[in-house]
Structures are given as structure tokens and as C-alpha cells.
Biopython code that builds the backbone (N, CA, C, O; Angstrom):
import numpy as np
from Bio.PDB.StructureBuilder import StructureBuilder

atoms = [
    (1, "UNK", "N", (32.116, -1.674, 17.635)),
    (1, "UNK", "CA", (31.125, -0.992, 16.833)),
    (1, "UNK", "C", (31.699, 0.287, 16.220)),
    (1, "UNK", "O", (31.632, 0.626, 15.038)),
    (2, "UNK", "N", (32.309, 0.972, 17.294)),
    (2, "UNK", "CA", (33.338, 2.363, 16.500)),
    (2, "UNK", "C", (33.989, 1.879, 15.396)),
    (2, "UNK", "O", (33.778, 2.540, 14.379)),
    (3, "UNK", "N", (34.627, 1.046, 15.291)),
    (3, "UNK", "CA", (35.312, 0.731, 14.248)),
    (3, "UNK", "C", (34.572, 0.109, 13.020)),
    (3, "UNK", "O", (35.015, 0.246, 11.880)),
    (4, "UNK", "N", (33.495, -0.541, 13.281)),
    (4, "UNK", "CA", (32.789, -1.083, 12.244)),
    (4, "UNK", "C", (32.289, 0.385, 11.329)),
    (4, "UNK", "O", (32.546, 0.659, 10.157)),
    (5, "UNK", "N", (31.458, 1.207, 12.386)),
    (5, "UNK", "CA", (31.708, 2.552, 11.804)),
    (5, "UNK", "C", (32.399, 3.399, 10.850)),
    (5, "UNK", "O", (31.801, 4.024, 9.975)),
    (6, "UNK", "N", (33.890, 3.427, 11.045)),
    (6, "UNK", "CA", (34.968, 3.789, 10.763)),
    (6, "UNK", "C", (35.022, 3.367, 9.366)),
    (6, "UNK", "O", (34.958, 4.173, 8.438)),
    (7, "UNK", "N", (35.149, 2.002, 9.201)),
    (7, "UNK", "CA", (35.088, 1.483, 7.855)),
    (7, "UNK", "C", (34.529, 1.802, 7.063)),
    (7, "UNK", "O", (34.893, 2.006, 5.905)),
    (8, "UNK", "N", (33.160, 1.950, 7.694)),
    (8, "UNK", "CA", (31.926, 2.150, 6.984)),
    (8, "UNK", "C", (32.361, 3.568, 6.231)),
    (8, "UNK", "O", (32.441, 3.544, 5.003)),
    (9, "UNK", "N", (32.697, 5.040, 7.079)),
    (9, "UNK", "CA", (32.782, 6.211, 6.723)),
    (9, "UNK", "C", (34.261, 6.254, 5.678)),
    (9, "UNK", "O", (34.332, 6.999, 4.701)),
    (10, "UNK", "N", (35.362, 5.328, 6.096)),
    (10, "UNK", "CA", (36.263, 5.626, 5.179)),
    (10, "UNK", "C", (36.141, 5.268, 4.246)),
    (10, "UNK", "O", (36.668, 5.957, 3.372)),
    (11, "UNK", "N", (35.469, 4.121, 3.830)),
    (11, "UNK", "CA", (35.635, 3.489, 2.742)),
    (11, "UNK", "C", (34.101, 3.431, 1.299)),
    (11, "UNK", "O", (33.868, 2.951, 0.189)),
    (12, "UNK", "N", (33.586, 4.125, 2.162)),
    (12, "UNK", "CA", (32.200, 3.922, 1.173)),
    (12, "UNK", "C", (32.674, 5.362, 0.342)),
    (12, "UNK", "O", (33.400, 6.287, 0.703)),
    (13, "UNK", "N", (32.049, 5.157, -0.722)),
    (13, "UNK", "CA", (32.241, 5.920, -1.856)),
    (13, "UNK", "C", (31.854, 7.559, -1.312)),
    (13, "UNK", "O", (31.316, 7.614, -0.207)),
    (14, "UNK", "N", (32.098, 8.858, -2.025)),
    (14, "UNK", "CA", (31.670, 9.791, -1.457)),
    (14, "UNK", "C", (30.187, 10.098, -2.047)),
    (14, "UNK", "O", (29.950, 11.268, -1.747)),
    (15, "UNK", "N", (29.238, 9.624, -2.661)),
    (15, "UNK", "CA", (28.140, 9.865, -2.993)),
    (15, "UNK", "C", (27.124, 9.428, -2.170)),
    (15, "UNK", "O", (26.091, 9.944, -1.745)),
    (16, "UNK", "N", (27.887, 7.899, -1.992)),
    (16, "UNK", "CA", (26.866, 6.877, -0.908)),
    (16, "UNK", "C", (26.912, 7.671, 0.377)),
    (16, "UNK", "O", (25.977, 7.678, 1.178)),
    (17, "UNK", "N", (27.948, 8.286, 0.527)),
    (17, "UNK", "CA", (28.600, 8.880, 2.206)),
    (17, "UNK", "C", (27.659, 10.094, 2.570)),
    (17, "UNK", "O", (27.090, 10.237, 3.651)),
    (18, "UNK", "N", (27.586, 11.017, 1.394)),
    (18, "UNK", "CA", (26.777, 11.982, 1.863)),
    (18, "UNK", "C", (24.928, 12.016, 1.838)),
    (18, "UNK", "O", (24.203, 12.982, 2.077)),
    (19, "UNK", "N", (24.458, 10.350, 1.395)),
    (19, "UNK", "CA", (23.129, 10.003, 1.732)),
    (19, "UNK", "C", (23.233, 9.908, 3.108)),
    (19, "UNK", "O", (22.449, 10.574, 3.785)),
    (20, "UNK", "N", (24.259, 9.032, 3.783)),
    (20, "UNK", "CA", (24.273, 9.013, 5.338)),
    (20, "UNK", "C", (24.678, 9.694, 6.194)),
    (20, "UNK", "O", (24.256, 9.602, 7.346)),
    (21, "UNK", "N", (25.695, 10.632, 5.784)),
    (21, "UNK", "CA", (26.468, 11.738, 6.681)),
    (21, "UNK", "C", (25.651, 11.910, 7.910)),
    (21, "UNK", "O", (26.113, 11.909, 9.051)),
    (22, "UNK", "N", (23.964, 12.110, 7.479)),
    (22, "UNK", "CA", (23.363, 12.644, 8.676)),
    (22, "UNK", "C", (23.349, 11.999, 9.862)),
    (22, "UNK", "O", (23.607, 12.514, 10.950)),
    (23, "UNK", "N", (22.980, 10.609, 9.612)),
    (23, "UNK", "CA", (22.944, 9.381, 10.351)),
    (23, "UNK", "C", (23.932, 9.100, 11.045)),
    (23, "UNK", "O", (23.701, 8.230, 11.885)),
    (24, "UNK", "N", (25.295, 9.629, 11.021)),
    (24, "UNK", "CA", (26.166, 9.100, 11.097)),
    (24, "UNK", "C", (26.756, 10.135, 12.078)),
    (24, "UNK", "O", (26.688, 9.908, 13.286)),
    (25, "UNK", "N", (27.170, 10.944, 11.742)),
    (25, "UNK", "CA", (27.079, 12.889, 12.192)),
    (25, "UNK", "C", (27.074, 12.537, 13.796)),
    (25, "UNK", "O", (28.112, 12.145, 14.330)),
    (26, "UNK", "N", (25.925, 12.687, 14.495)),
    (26, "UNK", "CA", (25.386, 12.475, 15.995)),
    (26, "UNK", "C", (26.142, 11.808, 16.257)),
    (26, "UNK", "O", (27.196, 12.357, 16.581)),
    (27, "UNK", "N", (26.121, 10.137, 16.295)),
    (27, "UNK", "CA", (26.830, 9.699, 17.383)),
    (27, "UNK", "C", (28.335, 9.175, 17.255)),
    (27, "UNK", "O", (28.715, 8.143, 17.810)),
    (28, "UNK", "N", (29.127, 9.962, 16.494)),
    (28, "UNK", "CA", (30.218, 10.491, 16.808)),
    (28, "UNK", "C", (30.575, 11.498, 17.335)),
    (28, "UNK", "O", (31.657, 12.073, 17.222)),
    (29, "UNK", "N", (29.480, 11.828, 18.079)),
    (29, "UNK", "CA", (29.954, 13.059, 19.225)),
    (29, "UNK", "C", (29.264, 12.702, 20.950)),
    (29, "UNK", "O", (29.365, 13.301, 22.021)),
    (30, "UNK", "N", (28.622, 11.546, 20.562)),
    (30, "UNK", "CA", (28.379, 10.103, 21.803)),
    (30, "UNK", "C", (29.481, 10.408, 22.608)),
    (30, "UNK", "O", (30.579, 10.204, 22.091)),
    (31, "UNK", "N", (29.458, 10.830, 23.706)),
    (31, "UNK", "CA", (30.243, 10.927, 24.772)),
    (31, "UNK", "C", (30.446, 9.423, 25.359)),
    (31, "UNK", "O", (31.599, 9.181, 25.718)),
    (32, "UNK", "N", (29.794, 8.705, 25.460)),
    (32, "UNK", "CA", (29.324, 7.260, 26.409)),
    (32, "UNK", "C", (30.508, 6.516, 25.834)),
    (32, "UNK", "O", (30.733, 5.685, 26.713)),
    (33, "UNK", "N", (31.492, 6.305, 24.771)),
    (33, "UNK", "CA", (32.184, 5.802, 24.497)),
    (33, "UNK", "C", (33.210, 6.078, 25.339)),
    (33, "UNK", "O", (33.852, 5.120, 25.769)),
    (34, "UNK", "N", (33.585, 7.471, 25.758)),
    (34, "UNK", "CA", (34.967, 8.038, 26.427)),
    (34, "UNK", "C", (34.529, 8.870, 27.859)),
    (34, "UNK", "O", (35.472, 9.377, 28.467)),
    (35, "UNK", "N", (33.949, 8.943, 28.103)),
    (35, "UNK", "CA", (33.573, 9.987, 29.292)),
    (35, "UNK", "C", (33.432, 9.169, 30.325)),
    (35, "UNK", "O", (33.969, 9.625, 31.335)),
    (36, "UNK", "N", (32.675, 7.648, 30.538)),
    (36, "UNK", "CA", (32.316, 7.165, 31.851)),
    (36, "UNK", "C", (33.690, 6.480, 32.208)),
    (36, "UNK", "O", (34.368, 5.685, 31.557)),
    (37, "UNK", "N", (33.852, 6.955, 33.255)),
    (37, "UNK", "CA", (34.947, 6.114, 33.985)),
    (37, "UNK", "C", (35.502, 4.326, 34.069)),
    (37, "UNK", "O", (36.651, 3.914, 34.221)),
    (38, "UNK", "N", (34.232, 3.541, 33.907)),
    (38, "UNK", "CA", (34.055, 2.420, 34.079)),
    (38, "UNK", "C", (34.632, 1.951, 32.927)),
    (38, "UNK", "O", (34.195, 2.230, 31.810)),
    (39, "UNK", "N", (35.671, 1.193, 33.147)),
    (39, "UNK", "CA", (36.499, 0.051, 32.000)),
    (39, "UNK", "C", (35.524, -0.560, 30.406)),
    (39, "UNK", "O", (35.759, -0.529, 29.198)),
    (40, "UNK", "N", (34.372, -1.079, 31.286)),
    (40, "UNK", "CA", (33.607, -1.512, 29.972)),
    (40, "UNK", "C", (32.969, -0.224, 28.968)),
    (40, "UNK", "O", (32.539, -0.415, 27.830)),
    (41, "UNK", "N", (33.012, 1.031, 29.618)),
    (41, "UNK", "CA", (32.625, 2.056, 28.471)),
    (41, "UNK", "C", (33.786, 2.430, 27.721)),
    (41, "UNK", "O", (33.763, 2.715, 26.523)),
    (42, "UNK", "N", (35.030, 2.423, 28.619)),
    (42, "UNK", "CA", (35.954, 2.943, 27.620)),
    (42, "UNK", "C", (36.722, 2.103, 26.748)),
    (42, "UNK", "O", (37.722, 2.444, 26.116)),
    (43, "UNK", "N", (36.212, 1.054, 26.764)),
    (43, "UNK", "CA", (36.864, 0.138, 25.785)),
    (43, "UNK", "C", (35.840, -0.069, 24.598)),
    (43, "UNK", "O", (34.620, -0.232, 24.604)),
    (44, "UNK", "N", (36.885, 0.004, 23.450)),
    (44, "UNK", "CA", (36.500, 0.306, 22.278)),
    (44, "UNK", "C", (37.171, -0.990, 21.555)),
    (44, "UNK", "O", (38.360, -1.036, 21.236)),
    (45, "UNK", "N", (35.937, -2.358, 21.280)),
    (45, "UNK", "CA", (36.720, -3.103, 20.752)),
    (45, "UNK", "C", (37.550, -3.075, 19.275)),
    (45, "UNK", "O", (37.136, -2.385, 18.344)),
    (46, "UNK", "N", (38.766, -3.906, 19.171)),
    (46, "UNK", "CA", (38.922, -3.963, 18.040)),
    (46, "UNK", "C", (38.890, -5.196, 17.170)),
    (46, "UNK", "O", (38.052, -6.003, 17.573)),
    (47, "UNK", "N", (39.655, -5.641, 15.931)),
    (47, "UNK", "CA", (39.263, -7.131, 15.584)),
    (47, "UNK", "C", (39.908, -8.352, 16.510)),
    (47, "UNK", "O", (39.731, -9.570, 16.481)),
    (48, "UNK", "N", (40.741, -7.484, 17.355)),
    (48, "UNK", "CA", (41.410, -9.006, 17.996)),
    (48, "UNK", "C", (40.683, -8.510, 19.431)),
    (48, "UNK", "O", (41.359, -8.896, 20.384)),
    (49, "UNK", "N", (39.251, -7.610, 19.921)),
    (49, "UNK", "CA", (38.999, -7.382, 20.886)),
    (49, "UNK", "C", (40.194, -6.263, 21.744)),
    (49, "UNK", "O", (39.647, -6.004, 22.816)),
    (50, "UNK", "N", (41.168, -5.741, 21.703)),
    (50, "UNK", "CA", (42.079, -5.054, 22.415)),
    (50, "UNK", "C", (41.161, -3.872, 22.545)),
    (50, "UNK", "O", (40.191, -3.571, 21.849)),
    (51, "UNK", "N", (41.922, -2.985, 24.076)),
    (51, "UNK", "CA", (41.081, -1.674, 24.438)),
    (51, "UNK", "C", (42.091, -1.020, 23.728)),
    (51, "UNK", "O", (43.304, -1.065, 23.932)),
    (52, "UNK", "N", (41.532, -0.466, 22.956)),
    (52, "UNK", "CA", (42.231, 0.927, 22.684)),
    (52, "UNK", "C", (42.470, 2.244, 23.646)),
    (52, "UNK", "O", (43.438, 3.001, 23.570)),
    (53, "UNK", "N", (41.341, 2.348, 24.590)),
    (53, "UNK", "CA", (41.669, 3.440, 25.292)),
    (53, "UNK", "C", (40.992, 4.540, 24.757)),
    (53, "UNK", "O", (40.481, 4.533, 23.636)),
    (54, "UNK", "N", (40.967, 6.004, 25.957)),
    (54, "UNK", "CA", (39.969, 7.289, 25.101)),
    (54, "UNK", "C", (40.997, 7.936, 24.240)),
    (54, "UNK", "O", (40.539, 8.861, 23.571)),
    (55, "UNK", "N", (42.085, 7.728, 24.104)),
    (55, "UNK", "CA", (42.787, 8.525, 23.359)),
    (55, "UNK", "C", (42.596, 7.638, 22.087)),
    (55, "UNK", "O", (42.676, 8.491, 21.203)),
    (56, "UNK", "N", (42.377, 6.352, 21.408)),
    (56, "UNK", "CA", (41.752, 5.496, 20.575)),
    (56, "UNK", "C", (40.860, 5.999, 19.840)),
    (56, "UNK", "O", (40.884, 6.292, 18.645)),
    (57, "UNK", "N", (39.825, 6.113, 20.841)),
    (57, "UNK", "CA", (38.401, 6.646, 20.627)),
    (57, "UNK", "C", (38.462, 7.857, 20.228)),
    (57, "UNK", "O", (37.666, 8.098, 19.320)),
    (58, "UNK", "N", (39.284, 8.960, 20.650)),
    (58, "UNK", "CA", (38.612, 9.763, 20.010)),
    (58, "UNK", "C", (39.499, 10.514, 18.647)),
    (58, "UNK", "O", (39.286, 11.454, 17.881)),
    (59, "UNK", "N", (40.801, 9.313, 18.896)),
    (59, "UNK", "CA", (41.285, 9.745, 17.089)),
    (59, "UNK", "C", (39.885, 8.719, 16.126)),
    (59, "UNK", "O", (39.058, 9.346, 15.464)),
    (60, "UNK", "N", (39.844, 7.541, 16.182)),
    (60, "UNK", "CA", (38.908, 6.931, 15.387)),
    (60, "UNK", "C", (37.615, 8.107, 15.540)),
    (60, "UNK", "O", (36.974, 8.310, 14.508)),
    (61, "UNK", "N", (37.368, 8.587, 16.313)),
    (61, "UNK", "CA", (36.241, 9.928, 15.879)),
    (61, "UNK", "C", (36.343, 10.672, 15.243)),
    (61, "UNK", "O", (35.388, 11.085, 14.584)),
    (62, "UNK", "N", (37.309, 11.074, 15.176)),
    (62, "UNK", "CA", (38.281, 12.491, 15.252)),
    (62, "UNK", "C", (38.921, 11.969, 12.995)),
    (62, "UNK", "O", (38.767, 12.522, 11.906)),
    (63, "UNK", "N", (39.312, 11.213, 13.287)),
    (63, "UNK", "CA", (39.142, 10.190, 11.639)),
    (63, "UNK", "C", (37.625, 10.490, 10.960)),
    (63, "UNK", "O", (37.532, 10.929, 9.814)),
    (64, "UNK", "N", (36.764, 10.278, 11.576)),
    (64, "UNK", "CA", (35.327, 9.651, 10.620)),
    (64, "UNK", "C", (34.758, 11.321, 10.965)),
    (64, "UNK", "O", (34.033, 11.973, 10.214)),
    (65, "UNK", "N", (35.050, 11.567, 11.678)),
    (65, "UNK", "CA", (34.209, 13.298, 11.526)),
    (65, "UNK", "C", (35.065, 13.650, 10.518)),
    (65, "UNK", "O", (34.454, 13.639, 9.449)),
    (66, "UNK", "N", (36.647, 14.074, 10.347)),
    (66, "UNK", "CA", (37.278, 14.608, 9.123)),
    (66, "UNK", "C", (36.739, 13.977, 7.858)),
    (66, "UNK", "O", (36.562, 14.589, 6.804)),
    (67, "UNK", "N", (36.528, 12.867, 8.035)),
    (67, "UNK", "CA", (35.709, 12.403, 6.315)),
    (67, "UNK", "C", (34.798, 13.171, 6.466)),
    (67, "UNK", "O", (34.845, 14.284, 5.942)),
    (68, "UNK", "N", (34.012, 12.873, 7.026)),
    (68, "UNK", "CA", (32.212, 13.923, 6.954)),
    (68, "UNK", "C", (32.307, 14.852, 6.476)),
    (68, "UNK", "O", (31.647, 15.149, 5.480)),
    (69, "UNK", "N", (33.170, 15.625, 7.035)),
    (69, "UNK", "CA", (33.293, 16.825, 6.968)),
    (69, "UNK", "C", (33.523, 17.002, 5.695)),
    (69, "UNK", "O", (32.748, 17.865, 5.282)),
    (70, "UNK", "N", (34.436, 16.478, 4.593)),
    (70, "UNK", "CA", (34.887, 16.667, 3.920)),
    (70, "UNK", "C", (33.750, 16.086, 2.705)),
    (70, "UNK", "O", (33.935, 16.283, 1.504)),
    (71, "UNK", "N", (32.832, 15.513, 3.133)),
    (71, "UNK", "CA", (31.755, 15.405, 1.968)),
    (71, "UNK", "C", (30.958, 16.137, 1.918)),
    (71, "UNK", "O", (30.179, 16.154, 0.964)),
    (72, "UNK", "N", (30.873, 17.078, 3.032)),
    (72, "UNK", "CA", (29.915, 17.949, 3.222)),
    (72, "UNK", "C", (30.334, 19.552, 3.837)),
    (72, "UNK", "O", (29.632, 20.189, 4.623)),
    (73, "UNK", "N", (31.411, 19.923, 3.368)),
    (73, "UNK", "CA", (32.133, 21.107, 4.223)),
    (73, "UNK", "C", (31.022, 22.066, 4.503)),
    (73, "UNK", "O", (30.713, 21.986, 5.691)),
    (74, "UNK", "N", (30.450, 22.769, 3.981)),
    (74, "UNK", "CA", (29.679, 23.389, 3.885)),
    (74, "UNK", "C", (28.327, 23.510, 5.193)),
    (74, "UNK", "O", (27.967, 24.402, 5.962)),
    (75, "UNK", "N", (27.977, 22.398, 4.972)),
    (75, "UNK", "CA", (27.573, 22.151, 6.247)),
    (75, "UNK", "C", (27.847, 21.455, 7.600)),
    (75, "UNK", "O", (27.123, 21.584, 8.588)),
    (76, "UNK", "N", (29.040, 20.657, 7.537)),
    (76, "UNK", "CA", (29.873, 20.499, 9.040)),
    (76, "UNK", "C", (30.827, 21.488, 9.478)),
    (76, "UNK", "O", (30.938, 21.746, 10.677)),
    (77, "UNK", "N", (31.435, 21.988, 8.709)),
    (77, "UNK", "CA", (32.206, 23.115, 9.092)),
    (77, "UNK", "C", (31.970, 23.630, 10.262)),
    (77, "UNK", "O", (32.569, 23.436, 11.319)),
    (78, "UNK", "N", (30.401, 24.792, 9.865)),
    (78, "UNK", "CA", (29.844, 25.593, 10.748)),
    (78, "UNK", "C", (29.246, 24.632, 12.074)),
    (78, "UNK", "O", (28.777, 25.287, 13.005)),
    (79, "UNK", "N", (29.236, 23.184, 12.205)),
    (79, "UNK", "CA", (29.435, 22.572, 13.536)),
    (79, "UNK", "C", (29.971, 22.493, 13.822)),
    (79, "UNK", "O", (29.926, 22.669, 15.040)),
    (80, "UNK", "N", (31.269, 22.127, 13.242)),
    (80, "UNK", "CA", (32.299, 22.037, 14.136)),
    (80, "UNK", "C", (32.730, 23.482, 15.144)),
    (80, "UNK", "O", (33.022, 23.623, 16.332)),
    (81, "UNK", "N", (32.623, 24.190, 14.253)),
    (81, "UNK", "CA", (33.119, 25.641, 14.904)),
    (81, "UNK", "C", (31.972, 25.963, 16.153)),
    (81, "UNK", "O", (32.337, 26.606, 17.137)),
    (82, "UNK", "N", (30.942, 25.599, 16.065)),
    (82, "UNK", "CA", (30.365, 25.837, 17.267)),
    (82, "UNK", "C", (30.866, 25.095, 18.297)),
    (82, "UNK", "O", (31.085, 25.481, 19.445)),
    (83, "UNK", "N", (31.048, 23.942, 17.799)),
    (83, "UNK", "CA", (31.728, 22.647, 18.969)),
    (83, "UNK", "C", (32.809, 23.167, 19.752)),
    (83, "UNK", "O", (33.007, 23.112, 20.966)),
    (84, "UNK", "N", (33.538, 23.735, 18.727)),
    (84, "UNK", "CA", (35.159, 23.941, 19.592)),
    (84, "UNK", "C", (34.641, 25.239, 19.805)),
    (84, "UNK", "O", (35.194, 25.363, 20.898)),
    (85, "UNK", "N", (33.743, 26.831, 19.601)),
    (85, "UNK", "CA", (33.392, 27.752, 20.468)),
    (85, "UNK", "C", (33.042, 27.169, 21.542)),
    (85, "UNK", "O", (33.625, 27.857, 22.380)),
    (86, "UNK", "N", (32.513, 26.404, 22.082)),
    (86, "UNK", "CA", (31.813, 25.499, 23.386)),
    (86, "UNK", "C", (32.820, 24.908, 24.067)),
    (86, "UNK", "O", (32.868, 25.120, 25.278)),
    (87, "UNK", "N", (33.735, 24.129, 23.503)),
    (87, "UNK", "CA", (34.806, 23.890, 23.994)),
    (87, "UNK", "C", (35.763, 25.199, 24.826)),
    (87, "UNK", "O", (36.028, 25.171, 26.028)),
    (88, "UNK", "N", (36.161, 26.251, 23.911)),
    (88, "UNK", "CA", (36.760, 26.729, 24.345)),
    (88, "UNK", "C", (36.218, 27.517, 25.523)),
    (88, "UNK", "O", (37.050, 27.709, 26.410)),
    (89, "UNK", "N", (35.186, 27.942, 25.697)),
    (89, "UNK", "CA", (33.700, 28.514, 26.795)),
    (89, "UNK", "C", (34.701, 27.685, 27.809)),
    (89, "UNK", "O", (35.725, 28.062, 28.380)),
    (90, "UNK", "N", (34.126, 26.606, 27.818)),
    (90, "UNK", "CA", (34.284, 25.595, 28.987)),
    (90, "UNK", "C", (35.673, 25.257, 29.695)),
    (90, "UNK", "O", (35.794, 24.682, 30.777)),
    (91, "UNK", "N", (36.612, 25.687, 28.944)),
    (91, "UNK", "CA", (37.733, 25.227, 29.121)),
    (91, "UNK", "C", (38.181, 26.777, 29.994)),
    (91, "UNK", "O", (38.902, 26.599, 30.975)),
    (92, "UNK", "N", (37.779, 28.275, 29.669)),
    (92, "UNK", "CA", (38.314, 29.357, 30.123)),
    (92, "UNK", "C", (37.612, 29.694, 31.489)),
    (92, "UNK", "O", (37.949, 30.691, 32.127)),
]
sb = StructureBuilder()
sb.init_structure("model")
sb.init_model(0)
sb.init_chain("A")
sb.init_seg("    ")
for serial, (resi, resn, name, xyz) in enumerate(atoms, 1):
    if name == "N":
        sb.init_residue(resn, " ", resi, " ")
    sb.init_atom(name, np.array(xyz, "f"), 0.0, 1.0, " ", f" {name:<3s}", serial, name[0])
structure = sb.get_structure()
């Protein structure tokens, strides 16, 4: 499904992209893909079914948020920067 995603955000035009950005936005920041321990969450199928793994997951995130972002700087920007202020909180 991440990847069906993926497609979806790279490849759709940037006009169509920023009707959905919103929709789309949230659950690429879905923890449930990479956080639970258990094999069947962290596998992220692909077309031949292979696990990619969380390091997979969260470049293919880490991919479709940089588009977003980039149709909409203005307003993802200032999330992101809260994200990684929170991050960095947590990490010190």
C-alpha cells in the first residue's frame, strides 16, 4: 500500500497533488508501518511482495513527504520543523 502511495504522490501532476496533499500528509507519519516489532507490520510490500524493511519504509516516506512538501512549501515546511523540534526534545 506504501508504495501504491508513492506512485500516486510522485507521479500525479502538481495541481492534482496539491487537491490531495491533505489527505495524504497524515498517514505518512503512521508510525504502524515501522515502529511495531512484529514482522507483519514491518513489512512493506513490494510488486514482487519482498520486505523492504524500516529503513525501506521510511526512505519511501521520507520520498513522498519531500514531494508534498514541495507542492506546498509554505505550509509543510513549518511541520516539518515542528516534527524534527520534537524529535530533537526526545532524542536530548
Amino acid at each position: 500500500m506504501l508504495h501504491a502511495l508513492k506512485e500516486v504522490i510522485l507521479h500525479l501532476p502538481s495541481e492534482q497533488l496539491e487537491k490531495l496533499a491533505d489527505q495524504l500528509w497524515n498517514p505518512l507519519f503512521d508510525e504502524s508501518d515501522g515502529a511495531d516489532t512484529g514482522k507483519a507490520k514491518r513489512t512493506a510490500s513490494t510488486a514482487g511482495g519482498a520486505d523492504i524493511g524500516d529503513d525501506g519504509i521510511r526512505n519511501v516516506k521520507a520520498a513522498c513527504i519531500g514531494k508534498l512538501t514541495m507542492t506546498a512549501p509554505g505550509k509543510y515546511l513549518p511541520q516539518l520543523q515542528v516534527c524534527g523540534a520534537r524529535l530533537i526534545r526526545v532524542k536530548l
